[in-house]
mmCIF file of the N, C-alpha and C atoms, coordinates in Angstrom:
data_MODEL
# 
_entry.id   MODEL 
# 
loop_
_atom_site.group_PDB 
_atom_site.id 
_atom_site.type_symbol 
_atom_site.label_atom_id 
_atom_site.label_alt_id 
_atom_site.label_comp_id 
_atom_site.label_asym_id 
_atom_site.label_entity_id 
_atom_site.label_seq_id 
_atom_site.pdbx_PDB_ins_code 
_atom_site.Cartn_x 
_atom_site.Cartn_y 
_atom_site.Cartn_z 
_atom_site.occupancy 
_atom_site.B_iso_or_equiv 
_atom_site.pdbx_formal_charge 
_atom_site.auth_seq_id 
_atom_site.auth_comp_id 
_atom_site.auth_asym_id 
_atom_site.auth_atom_id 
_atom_site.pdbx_PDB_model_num 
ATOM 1   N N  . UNK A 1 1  ? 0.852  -1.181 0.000  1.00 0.00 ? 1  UNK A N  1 
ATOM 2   C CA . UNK A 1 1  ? 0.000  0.000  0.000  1.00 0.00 ? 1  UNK A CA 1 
ATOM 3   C C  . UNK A 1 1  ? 0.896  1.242  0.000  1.00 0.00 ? 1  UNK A C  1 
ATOM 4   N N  . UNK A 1 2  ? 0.708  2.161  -0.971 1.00 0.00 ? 2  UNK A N  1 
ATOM 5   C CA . UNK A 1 2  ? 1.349  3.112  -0.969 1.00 0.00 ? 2  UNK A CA 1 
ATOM 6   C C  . UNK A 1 2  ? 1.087  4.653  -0.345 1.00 0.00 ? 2  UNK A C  1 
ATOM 7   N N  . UNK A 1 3  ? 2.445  4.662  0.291  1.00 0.00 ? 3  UNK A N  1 
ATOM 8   C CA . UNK A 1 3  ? 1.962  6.393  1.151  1.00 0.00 ? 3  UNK A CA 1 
ATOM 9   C C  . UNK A 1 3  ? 1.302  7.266  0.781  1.00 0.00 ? 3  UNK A C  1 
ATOM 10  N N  . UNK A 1 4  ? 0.090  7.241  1.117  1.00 0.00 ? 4  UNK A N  1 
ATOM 11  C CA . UNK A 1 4  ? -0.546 8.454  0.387  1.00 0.00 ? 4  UNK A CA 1 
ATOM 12  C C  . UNK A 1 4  ? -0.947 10.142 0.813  1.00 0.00 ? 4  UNK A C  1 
ATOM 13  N N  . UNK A 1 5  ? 0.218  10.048 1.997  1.00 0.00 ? 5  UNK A N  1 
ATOM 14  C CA . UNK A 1 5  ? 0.183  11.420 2.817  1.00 0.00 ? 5  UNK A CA 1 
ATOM 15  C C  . UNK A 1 5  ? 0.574  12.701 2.294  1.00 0.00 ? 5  UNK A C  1 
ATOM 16  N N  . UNK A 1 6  ? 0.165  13.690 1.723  1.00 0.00 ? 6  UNK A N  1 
ATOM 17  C CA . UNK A 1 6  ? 0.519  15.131 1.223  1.00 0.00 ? 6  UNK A CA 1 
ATOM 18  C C  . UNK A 1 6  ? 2.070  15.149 1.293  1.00 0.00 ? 6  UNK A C  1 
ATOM 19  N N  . UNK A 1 7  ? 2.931  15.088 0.330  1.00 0.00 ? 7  UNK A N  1 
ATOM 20  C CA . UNK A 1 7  ? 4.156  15.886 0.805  1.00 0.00 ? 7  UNK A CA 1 
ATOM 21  C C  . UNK A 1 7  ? 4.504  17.247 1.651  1.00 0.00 ? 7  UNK A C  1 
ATOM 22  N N  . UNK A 1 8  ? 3.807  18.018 1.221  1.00 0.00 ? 8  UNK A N  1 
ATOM 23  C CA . UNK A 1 8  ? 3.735  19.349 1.819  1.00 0.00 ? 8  UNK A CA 1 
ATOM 24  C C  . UNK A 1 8  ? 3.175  19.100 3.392  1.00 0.00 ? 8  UNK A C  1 
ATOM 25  N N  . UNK A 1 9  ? 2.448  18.338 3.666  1.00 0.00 ? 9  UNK A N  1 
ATOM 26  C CA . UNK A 1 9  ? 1.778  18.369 4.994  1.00 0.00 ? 9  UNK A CA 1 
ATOM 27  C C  . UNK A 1 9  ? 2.862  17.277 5.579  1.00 0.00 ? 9  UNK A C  1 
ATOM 28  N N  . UNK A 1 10 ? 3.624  16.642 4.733  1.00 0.00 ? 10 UNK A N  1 
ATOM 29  C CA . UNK A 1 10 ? 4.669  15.463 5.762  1.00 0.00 ? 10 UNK A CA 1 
ATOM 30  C C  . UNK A 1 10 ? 5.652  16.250 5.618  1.00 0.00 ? 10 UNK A C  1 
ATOM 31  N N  . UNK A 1 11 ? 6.112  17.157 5.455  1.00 0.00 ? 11 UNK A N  1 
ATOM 32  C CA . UNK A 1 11 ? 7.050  18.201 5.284  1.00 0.00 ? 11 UNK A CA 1 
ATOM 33  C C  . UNK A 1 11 ? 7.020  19.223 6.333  1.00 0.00 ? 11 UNK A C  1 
ATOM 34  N N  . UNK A 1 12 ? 5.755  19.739 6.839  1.00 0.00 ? 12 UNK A N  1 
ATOM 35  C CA . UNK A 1 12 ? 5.020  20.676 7.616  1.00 0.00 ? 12 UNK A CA 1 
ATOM 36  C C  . UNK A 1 12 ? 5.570  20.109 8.972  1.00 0.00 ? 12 UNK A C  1 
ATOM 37  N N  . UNK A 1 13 ? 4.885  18.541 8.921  1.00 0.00 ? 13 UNK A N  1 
ATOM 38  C CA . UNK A 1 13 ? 4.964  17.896 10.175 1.00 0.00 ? 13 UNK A CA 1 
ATOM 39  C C  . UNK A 1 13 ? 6.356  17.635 10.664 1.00 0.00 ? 13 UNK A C  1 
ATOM 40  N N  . UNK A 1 14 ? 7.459  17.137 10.020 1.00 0.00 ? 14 UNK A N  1 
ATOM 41  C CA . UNK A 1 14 ? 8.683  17.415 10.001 1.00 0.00 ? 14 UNK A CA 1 
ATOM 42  C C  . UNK A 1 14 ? 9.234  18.794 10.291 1.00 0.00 ? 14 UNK A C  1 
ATOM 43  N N  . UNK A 1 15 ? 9.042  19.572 10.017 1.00 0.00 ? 15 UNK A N  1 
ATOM 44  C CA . UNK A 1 15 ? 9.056  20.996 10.378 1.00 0.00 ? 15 UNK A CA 1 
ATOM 45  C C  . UNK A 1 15 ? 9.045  21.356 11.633 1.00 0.00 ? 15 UNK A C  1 
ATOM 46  N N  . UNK A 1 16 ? 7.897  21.039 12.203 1.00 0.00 ? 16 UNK A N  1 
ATOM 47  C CA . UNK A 1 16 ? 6.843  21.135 13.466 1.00 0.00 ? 16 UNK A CA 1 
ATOM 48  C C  . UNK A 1 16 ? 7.670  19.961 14.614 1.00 0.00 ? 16 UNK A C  1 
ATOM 49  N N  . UNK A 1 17 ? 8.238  18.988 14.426 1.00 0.00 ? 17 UNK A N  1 
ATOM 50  C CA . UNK A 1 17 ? 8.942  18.116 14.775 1.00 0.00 ? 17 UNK A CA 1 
ATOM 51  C C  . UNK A 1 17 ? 9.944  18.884 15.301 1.00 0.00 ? 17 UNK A C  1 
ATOM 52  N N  . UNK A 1 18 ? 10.678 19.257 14.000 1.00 0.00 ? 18 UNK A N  1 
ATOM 53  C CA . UNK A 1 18 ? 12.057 19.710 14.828 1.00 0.00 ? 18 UNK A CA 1 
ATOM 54  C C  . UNK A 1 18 ? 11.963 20.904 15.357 1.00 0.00 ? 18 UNK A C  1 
ATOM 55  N N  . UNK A 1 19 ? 11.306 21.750 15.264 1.00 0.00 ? 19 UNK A N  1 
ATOM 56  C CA . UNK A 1 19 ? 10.837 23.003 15.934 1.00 0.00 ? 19 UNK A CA 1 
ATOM 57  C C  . UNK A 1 19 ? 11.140 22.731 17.447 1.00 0.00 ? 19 UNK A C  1 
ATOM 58  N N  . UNK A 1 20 ? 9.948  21.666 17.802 1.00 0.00 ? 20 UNK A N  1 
ATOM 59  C CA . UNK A 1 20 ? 9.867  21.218 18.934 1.00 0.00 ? 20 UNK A CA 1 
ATOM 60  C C  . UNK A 1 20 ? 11.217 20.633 19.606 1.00 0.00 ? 20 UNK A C  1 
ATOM 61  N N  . UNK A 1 21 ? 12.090 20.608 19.129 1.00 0.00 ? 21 UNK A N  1 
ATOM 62  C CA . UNK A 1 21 ? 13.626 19.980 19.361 1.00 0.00 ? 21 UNK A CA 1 
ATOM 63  C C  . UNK A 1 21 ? 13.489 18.331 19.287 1.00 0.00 ? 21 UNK A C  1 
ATOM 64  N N  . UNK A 1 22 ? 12.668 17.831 18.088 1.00 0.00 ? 22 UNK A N  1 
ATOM 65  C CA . UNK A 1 22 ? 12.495 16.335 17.720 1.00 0.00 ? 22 UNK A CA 1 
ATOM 66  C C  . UNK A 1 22 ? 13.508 15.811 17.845 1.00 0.00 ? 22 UNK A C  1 
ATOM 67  N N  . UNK A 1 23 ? 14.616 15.815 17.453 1.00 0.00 ? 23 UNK A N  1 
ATOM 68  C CA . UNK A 1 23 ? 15.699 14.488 17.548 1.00 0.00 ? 23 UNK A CA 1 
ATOM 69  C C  . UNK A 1 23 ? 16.742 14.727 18.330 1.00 0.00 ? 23 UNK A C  1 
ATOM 70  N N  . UNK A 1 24 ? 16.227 15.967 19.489 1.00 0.00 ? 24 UNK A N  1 
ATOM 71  C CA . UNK A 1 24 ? 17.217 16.017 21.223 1.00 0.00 ? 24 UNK A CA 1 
ATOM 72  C C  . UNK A 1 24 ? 16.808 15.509 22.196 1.00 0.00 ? 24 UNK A C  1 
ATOM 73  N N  . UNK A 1 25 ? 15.041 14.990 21.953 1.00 0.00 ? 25 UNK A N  1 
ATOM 74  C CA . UNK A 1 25 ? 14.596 14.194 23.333 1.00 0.00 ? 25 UNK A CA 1 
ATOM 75  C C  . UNK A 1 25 ? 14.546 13.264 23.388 1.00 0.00 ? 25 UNK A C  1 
ATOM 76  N N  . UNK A 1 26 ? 15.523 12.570 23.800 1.00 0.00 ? 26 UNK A N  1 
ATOM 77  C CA . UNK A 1 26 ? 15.825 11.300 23.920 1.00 0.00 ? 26 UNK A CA 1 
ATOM 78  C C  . UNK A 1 26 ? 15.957 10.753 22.683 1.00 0.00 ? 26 UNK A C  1 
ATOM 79  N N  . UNK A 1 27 ? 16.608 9.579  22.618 1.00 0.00 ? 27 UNK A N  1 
ATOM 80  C CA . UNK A 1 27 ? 16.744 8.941  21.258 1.00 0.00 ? 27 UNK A CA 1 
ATOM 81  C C  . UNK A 1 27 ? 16.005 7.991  20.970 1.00 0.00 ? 27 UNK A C  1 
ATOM 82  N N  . UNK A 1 28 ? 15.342 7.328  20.323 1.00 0.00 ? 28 UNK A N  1 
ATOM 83  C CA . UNK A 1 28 ? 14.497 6.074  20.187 1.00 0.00 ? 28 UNK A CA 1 
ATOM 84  C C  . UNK A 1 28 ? 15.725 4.706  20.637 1.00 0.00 ? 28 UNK A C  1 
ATOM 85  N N  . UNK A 1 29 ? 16.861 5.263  20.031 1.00 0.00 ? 29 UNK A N  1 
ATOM 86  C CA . UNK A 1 29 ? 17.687 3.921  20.269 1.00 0.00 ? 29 UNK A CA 1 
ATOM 87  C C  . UNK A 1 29 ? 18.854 4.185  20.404 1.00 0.00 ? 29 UNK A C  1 
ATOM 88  N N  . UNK A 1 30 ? 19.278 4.407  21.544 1.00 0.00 ? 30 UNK A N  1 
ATOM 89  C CA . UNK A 1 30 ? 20.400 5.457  22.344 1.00 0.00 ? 30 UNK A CA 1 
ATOM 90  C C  . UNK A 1 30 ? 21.808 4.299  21.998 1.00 0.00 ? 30 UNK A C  1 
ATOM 91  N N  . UNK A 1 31 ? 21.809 3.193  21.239 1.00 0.00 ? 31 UNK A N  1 
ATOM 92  C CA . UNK A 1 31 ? 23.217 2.688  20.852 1.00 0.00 ? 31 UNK A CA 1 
ATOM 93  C C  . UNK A 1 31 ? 23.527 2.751  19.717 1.00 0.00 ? 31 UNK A C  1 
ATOM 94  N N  . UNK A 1 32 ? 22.929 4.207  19.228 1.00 0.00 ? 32 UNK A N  1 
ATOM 95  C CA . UNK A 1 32 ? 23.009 4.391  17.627 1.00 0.00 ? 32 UNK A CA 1 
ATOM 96  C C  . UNK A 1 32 ? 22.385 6.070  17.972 1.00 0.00 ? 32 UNK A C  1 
ATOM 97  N N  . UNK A 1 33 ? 23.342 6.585  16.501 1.00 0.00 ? 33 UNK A N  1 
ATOM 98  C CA . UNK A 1 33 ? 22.924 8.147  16.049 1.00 0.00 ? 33 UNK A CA 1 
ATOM 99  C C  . UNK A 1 33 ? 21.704 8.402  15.483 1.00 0.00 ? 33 UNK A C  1 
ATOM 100 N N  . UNK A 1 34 ? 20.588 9.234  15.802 1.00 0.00 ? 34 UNK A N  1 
ATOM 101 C CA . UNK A 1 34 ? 19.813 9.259  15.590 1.00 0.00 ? 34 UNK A CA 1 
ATOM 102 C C  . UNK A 1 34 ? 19.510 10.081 14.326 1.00 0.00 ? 34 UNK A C  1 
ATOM 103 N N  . UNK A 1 35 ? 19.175 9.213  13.089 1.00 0.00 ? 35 UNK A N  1 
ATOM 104 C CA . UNK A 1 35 ? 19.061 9.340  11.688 1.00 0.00 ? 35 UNK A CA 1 
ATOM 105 C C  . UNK A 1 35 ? 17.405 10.158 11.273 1.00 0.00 ? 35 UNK A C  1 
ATOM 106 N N  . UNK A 1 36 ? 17.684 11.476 10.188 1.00 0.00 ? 36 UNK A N  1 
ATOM 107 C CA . UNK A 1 36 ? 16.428 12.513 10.148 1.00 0.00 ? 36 UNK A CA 1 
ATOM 108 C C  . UNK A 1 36 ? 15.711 11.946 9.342  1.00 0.00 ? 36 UNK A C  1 
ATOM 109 N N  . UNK A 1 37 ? 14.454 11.668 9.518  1.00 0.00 ? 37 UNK A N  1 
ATOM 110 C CA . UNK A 1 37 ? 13.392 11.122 8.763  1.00 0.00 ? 37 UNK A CA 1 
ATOM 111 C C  . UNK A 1 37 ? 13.117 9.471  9.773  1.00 0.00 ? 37 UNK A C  1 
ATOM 112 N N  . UNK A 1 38 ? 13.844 8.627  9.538  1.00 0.00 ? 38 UNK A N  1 
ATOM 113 C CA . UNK A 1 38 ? 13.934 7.456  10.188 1.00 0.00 ? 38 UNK A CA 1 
ATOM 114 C C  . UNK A 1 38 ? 13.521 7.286  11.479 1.00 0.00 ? 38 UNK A C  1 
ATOM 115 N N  . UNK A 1 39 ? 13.770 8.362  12.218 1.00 0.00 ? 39 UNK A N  1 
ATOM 116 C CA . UNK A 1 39 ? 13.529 8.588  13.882 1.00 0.00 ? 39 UNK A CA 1 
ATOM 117 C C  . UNK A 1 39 ? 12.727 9.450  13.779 1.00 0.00 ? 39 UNK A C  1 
ATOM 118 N N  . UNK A 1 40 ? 11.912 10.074 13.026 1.00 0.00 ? 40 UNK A N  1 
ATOM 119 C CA . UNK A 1 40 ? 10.718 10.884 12.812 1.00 0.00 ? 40 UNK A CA 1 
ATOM 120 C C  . UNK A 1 40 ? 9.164  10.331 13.303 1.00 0.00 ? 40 UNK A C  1 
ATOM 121 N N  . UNK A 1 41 ? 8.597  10.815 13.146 1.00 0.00 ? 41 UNK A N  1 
ATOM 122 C CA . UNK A 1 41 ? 7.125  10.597 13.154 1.00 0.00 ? 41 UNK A CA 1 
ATOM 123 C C  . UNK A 1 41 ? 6.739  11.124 11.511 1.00 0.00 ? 41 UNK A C  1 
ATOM 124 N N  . UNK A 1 42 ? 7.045  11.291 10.821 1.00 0.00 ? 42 UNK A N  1 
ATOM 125 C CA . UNK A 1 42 ? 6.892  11.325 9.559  1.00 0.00 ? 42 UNK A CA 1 
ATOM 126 C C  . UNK A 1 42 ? 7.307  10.392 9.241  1.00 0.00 ? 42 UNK A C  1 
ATOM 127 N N  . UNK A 1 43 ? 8.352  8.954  9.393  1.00 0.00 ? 43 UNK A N  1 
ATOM 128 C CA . UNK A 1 43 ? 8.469  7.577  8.987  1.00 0.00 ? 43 UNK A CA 1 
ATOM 129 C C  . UNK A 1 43 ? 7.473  6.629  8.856  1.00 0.00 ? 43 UNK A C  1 
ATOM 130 N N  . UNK A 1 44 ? 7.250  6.358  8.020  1.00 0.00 ? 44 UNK A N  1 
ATOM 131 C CA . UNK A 1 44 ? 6.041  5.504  7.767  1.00 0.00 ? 44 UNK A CA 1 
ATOM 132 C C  . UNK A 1 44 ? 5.688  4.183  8.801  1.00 0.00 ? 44 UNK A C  1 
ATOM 133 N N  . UNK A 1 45 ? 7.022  3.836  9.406  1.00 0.00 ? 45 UNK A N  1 
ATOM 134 C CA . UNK A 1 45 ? 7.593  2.731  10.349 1.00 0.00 ? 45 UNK A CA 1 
ATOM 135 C C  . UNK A 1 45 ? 7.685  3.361  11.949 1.00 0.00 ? 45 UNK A C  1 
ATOM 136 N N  . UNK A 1 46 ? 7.410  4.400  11.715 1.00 0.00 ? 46 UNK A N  1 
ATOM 137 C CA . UNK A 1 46 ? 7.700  5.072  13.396 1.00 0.00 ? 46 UNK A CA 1 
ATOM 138 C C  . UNK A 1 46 ? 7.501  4.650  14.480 1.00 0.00 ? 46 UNK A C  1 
ATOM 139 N N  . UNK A 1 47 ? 5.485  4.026  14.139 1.00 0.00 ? 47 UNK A N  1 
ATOM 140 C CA . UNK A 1 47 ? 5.450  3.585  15.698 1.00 0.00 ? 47 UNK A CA 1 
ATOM 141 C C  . UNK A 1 47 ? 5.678  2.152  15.552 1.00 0.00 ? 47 UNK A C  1 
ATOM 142 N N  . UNK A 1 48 ? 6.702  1.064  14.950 1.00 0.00 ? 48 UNK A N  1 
ATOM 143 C CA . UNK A 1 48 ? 7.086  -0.051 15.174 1.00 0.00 ? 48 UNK A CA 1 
ATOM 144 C C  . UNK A 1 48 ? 5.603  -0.835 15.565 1.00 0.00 ? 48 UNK A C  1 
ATOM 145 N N  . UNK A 1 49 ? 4.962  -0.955 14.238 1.00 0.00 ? 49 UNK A N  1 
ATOM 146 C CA . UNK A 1 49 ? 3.697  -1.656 15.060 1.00 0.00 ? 49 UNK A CA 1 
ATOM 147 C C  . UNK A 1 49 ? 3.474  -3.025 14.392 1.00 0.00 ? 49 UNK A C  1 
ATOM 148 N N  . UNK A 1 50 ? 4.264  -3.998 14.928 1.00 0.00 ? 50 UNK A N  1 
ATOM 149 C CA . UNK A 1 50 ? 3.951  -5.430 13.846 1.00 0.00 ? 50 UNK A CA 1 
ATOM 150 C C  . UNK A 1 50 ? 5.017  -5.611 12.701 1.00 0.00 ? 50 UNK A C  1 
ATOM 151 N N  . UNK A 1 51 ? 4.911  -6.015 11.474 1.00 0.00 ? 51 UNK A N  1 
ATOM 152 C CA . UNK A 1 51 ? 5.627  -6.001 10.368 1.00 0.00 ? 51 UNK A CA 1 
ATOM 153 C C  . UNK A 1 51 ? 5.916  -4.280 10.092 1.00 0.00 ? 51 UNK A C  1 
ATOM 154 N N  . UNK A 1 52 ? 7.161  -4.083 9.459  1.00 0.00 ? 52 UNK A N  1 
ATOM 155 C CA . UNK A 1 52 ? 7.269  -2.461 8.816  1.00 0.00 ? 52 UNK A CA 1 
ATOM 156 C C  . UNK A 1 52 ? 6.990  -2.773 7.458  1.00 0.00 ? 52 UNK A C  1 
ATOM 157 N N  . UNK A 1 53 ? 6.729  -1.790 7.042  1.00 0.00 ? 53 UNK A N  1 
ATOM 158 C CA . UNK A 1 53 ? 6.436  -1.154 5.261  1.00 0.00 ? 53 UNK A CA 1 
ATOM 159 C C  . UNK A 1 53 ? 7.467  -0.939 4.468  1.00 0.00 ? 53 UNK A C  1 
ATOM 160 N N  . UNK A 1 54 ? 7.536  -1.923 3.333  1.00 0.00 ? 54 UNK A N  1 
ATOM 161 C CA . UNK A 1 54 ? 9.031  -0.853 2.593  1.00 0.00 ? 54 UNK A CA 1 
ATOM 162 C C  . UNK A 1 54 ? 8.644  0.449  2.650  1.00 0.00 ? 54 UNK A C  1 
ATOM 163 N N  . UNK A 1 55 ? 10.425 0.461  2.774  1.00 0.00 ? 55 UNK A N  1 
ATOM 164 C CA . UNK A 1 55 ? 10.577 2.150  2.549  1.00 0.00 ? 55 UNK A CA 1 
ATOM 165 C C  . UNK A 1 55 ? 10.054 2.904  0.742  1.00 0.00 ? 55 UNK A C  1 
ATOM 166 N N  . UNK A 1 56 ? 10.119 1.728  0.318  1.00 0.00 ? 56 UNK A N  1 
ATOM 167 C CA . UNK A 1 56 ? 10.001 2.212  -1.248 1.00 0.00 ? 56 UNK A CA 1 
ATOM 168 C C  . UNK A 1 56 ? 8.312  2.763  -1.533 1.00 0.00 ? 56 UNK A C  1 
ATOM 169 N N  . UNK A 1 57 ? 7.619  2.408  -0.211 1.00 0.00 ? 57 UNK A N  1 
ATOM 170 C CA . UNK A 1 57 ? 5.908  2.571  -0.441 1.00 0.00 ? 57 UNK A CA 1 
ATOM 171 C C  . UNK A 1 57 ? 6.107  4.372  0.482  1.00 0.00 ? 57 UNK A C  1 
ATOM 172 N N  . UNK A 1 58 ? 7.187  5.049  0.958  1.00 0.00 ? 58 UNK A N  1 
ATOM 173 C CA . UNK A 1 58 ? 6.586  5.816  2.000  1.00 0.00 ? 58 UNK A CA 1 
ATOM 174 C C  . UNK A 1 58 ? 6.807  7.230  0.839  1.00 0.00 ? 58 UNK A C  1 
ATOM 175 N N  . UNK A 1 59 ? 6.430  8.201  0.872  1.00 0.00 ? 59 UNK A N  1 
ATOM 176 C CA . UNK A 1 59 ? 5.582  9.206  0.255  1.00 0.00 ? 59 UNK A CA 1 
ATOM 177 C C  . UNK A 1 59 ? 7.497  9.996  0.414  1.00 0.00 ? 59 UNK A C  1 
ATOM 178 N N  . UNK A 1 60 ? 8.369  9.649  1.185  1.00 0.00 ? 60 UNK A N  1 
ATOM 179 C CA . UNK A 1 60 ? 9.349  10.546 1.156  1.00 0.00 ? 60 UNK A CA 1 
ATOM 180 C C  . UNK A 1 60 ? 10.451 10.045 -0.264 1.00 0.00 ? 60 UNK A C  1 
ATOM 181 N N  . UNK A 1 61 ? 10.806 8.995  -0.272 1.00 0.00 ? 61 UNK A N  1 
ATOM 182 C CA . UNK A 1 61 ? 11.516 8.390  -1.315 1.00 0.00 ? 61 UNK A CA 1 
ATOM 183 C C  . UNK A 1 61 ? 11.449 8.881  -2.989 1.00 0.00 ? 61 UNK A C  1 
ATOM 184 N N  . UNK A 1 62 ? 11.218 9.688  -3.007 1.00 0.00 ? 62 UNK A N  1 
ATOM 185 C CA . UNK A 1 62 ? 10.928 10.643 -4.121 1.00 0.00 ? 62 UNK A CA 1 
ATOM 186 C C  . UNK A 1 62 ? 12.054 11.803 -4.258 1.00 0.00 ? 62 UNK A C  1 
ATOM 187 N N  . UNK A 1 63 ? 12.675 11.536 -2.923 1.00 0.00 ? 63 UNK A N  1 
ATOM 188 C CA . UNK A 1 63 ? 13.193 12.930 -2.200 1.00 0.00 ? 63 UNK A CA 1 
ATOM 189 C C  . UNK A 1 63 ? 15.020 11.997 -2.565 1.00 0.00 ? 63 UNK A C  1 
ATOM 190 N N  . UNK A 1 64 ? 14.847 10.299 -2.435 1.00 0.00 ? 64 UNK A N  1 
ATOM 191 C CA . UNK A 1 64 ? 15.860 10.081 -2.247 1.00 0.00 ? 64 UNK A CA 1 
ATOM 192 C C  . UNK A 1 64 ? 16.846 9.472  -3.833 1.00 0.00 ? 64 UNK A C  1 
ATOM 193 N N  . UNK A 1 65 ? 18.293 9.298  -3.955 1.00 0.00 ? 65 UNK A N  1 
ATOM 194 C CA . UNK A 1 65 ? 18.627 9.234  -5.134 1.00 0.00 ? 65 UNK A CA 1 
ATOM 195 C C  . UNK A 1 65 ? 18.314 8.079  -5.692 1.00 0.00 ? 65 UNK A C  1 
ATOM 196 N N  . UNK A 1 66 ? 18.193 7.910  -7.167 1.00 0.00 ? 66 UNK A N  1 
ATOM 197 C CA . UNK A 1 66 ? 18.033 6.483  -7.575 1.00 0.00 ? 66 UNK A CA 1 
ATOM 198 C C  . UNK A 1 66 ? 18.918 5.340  -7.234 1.00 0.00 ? 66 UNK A C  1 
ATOM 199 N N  . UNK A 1 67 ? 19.832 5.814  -7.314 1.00 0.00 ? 67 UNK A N  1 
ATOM 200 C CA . UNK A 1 67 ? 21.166 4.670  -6.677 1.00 0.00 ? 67 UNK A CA 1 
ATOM 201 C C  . UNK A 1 67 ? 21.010 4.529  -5.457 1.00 0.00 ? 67 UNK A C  1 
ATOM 202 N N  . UNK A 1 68 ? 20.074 5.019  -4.592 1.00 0.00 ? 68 UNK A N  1 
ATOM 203 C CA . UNK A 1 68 ? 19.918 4.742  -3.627 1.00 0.00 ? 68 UNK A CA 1 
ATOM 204 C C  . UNK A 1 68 ? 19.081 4.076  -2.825 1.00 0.00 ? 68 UNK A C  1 
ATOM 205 N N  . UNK A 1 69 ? 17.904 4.306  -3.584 1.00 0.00 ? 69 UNK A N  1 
ATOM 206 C CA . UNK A 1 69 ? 16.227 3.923  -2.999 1.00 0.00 ? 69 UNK A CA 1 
ATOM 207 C C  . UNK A 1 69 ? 16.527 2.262  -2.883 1.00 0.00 ? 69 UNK A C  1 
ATOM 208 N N  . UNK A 1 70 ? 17.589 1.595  -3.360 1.00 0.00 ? 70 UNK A N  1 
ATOM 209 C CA . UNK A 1 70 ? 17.443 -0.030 -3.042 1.00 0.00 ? 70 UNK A CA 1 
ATOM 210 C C  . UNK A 1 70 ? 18.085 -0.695 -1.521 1.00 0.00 ? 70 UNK A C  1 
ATOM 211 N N  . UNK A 1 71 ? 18.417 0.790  -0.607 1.00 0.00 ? 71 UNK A N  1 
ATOM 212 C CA . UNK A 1 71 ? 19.502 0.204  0.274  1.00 0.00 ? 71 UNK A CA 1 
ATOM 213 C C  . UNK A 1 71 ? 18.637 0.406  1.489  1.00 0.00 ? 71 UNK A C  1 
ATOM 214 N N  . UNK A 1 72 ? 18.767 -0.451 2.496  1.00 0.00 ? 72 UNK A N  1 
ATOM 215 C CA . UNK A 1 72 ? 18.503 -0.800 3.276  1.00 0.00 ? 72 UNK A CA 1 
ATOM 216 C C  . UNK A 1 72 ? 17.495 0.534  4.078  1.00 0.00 ? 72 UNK A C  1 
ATOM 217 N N  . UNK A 1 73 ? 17.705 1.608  4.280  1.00 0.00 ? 73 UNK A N  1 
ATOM 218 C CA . UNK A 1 73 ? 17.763 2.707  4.869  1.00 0.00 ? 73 UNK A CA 1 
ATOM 219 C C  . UNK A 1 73 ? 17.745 3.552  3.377  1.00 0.00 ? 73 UNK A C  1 
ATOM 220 N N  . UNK A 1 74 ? 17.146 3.635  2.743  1.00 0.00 ? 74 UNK A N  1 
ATOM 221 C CA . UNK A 1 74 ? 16.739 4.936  1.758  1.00 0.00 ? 74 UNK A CA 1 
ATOM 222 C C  . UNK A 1 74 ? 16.807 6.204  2.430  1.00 0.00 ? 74 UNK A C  1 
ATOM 223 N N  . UNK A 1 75 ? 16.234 6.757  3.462  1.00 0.00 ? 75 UNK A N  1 
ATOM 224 C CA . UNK A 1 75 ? 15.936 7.908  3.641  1.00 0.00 ? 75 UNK A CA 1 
ATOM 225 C C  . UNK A 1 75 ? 17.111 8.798  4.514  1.00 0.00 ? 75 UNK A C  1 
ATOM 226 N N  . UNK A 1 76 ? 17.826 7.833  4.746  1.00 0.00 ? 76 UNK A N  1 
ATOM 227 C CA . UNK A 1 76 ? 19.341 8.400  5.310  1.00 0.00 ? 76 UNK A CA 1 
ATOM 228 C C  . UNK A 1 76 ? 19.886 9.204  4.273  1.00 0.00 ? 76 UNK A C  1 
ATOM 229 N N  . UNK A 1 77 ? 19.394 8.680  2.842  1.00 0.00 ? 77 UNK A N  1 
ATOM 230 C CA . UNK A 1 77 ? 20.114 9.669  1.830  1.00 0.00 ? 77 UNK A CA 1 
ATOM 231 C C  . UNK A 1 77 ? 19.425 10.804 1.387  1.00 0.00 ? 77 UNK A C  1 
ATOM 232 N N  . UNK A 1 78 ? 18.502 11.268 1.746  1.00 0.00 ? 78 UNK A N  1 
ATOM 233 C CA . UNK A 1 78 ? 17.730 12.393 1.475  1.00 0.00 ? 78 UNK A CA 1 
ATOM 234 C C  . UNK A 1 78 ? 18.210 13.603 1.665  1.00 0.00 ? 78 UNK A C  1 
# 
């Protein structure tokens, strides 16, 4: 199923994220650097609920390079 969330409004929300100082409160996974988009609430995978979604279905990957969209973590390259 493919992301079908507004860019502009997942852009907004990202915005609004880091405004709020999103990726200084605390880390989701404090034995690792905390990566923009991935550790978001704009990640399609955020709230870890069950199986995750390719990254290739989430509405940001548009954003990322072609040589890239096949690797593990797409959105690290954005």
């Amino acid at each position: 199923m493919q992301d079908d969330r507004d860019i502009l409004e997942l852009l907004k929300a990202e915005l609004a994220f880091l405004e709020k100082g999103g990726y200084r409160k605390g880390p989701r996974y404090p034995w690792r650097p905390t990566f923009m988009f991935e550790d978001s609430p704009t990640c399609i995978n955020f709230q870890g609920e069950g199986h995750p979604r390719p990254c290739g279905e989430c509405a940001l990957i548009q954003f990322v390079p072609e040589d890239r969209k096949k690797l593990r973590y797409p959105c690290r390259h954005i």
